[in-house]
C-alpha positions as CSV (number, residue, x, y, z in Angstrom):
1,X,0.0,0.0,0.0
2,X,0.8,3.6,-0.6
3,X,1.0,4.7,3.4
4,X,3.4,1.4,4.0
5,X,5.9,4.2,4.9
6,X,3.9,4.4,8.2
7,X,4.8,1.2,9.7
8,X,7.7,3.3,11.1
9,X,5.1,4.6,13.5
10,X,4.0,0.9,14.7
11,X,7.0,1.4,17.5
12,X,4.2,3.7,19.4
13,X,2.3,0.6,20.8
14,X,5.3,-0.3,22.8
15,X,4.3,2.6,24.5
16,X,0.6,2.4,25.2
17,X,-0.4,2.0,28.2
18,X,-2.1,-1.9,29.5
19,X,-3.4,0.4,32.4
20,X,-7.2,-0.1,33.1
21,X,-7.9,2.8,35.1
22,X,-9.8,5.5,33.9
23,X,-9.0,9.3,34.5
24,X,-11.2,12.1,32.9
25,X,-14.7,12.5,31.3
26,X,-17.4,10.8,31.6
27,X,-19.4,9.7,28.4
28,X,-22.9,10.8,27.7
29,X,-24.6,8.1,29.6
30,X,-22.9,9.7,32.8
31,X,-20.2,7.0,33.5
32,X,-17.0,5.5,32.2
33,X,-15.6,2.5,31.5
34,X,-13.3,0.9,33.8
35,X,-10.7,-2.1,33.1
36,X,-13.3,-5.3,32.2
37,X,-16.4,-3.2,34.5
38,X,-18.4,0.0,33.8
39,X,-18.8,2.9,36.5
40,X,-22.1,5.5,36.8
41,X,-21.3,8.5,38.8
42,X,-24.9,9.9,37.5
43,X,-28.6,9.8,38.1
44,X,-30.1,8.0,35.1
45,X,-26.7,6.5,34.0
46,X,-27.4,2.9,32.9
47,X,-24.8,-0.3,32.5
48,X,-24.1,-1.4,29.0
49,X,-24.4,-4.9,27.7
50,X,-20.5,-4.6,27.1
51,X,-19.4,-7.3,29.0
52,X,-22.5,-9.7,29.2
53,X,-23.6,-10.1,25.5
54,X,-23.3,-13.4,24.1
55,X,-23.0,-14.1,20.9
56,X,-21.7,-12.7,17.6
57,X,-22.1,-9.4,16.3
58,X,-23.9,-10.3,13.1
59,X,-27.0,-10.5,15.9
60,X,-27.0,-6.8,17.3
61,X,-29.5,-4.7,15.7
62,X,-29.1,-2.0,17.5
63,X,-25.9,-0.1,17.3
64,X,-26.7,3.0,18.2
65,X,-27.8,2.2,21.6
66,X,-24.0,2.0,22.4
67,X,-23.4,5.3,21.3
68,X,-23.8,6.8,24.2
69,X,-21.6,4.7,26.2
70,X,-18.7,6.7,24.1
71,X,-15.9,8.0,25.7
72,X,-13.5,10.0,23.9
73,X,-10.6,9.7,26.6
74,X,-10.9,5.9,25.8
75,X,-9.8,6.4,22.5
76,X,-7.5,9.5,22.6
77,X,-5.1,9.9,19.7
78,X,-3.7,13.3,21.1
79,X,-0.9,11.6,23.2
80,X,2.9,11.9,23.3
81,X,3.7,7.9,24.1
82,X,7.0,7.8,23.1
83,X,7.7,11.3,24.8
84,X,9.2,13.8,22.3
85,X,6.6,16.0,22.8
86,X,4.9,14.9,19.8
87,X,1.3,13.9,19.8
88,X,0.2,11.0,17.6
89,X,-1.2,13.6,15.3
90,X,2.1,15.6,14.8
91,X,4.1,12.5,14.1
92,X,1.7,11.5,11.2
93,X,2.0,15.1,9.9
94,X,5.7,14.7,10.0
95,X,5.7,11.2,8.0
96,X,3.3,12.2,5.3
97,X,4.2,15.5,4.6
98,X,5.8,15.8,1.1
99,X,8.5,18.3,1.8
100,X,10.7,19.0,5.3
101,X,7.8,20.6,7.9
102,X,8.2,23.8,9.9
103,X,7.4,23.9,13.3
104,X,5.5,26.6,15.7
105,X,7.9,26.4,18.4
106,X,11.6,25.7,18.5
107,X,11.2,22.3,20.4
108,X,9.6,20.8,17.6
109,X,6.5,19.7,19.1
110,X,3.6,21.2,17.1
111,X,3.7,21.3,13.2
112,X,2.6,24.6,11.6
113,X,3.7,23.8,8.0
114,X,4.5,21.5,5.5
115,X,2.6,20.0,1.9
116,X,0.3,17.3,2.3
117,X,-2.0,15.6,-0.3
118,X,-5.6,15.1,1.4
119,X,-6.2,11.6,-0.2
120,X,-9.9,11.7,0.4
121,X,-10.5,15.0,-2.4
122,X,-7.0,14.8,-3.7
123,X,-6.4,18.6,-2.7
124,X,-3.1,20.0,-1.4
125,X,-2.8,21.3,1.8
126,X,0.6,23.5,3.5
127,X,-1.0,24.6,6.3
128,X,-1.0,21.9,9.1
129,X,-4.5,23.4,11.1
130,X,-6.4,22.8,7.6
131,X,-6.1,19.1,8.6
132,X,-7.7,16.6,10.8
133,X,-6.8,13.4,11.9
134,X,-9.5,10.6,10.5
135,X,-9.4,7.2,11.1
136,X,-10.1,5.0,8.3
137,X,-12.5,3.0,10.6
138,X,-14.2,5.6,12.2
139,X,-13.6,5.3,16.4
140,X,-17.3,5.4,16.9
141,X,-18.1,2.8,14.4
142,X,-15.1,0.3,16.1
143,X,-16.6,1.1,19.1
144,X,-20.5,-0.1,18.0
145,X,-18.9,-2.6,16.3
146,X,-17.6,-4.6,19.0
147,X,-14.6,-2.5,20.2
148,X,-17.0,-1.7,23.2
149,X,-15.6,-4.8,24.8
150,X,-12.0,-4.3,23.8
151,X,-9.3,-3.7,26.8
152,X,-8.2,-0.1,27.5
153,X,-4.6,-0.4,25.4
154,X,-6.3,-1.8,22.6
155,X,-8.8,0.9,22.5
156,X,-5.4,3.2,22.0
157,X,-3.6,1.1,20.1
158,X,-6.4,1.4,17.4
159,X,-6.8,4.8,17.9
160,X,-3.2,5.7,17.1
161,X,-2.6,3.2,14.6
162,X,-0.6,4.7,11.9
163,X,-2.7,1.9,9.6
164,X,-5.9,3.5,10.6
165,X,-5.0,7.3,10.5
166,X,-5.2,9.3,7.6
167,X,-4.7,13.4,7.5
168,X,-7.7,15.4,5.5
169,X,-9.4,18.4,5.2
170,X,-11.5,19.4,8.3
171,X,-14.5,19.9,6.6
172,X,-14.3,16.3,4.7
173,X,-13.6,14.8,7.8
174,X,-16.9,16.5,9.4
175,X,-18.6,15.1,6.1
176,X,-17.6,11.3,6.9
177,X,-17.6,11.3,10.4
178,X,-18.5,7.6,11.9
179,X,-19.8,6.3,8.3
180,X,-19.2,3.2,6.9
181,X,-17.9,2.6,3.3
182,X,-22.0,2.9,2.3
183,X,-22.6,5.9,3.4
184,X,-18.9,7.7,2.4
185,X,-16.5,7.0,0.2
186,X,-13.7,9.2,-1.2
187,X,-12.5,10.0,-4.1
188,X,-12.8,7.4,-6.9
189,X,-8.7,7.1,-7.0
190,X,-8.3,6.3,-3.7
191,X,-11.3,4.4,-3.1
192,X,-9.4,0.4,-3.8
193,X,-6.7,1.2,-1.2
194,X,-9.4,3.1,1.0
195,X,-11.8,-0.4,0.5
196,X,-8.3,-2.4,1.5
197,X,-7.4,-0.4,4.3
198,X,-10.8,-1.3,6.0
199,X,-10.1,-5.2,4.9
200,X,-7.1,-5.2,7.0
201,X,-7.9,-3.0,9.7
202,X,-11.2,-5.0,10.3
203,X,-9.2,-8.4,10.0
204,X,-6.6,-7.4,12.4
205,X,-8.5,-6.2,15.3
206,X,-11.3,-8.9,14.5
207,X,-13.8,-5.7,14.1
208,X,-17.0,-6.7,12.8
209,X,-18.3,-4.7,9.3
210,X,-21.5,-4.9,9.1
211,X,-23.6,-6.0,6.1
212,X,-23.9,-3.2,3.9
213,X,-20.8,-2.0,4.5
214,X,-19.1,-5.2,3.3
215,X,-21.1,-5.0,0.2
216,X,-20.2,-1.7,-0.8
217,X,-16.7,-3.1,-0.2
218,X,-16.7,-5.6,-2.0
219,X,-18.2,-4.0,-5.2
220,X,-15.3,-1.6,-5.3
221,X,-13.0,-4.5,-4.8
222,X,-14.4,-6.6,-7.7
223,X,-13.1,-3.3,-10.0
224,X,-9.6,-3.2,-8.4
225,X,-6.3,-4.9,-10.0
226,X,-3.9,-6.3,-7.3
């Protein structure tokens, strides 16, 4: 594949964290999870199915009843792990940008400028606030998908997975945001590796893709050369 050249930053799980506390917000529902348990710290609050469902994915119907057990500090790609002073987000802007980047501050932590290609429009960006980090497989979706159960380092191992993290435009990421390949896709030149990327992100955290997702996959695929 065309991002290969980010396997480089597959040295950052080495520095995730097994911990299972959990220190910060709490999710919509008024709680958190907490190692293999859930925690409600609000009237209302109610315990997820997480850890009790039986059974395989293909059964769930309804998805976005997990929604709300979301917690963005679970999944936080804004961390220096390997403690440069560079967030996940800065070391992907470093990797992909086409000629030598320029920095807001003289440690080098924060990236101000550089030339990326946005490969969901094909547009050229220099300026490094234009762009947002998007996962490939949308957090949310991994999360309604099965990732609800996942332990808290593989939570942030997906999240910062240099596999699973591509840079765009802010406004096309807004357009996407937790859609599956039926309800987004990008541009029609990036769509086979875009397809492939989901394959293997899905195969190697065992992530379940729902129905018509896979089909929409796997009508592009039948139109792409190896």
């Amino acid at each position: 594949m065309k991002r290969a050249h980010l396997t480089i930053l597959g040295l950052l799980a080495g520095f995730i964290p097994a911990a299972t506390a959990h220190v910060g917000n709490l999710d919509q529902n008024g709680g958190h999870y907490y190692g293999n348990s859930y925690h409600c710290h609000m009237t209302g609050c109610e315990y997820p199915d997480t850890f009790s469902r039986i059974g395989s994915e293909r059964m769930v119907s309804n998805r976005r009843a997990r929604e709300k057990f979301f917690n963005t500090d679970d999944w936080n790609f804004e961390l220096d792990f390997d403690g440069d002073c560079q967030s996940t987000r800065q070391e992907v802007l470093i990797l992909t940008s086409r000629t030598p980047v320029r920095y807001t501050n003289p440690r080098n932590c924060v990236v101000r400028t550089g030339e990326w290609v946005d490969e969901y429009t094909g547009e050229t960006h220099e300026v490094a606030m234009r762009l947002d980090v998007d996962h490939i497989i949308p957090l949310m979706y991994a999360h309604t998908h099965g990732g609800d159960r996942w332990p808290p380092g593989k939570k942030l191992q997906f999240a910062n997975d240099p596999l699973n993290i591509v840079m765009v435009e802010r406004r096309e990421a807004r357009r996407k945001r937790d859609r599956g390949p039926s309800r987004f896709l990008p541009r029609e030149e990036f769509q086979c590796e875009y397809v492939q990327l989901w394959d293997a992100i899905a195969e190697k955290y065992e992530l379940y893709i729902e129905n018509r997702d896979r089909n929409a996959m796997d009508d592009i695929l039948e139109g792409c050369s190896e």
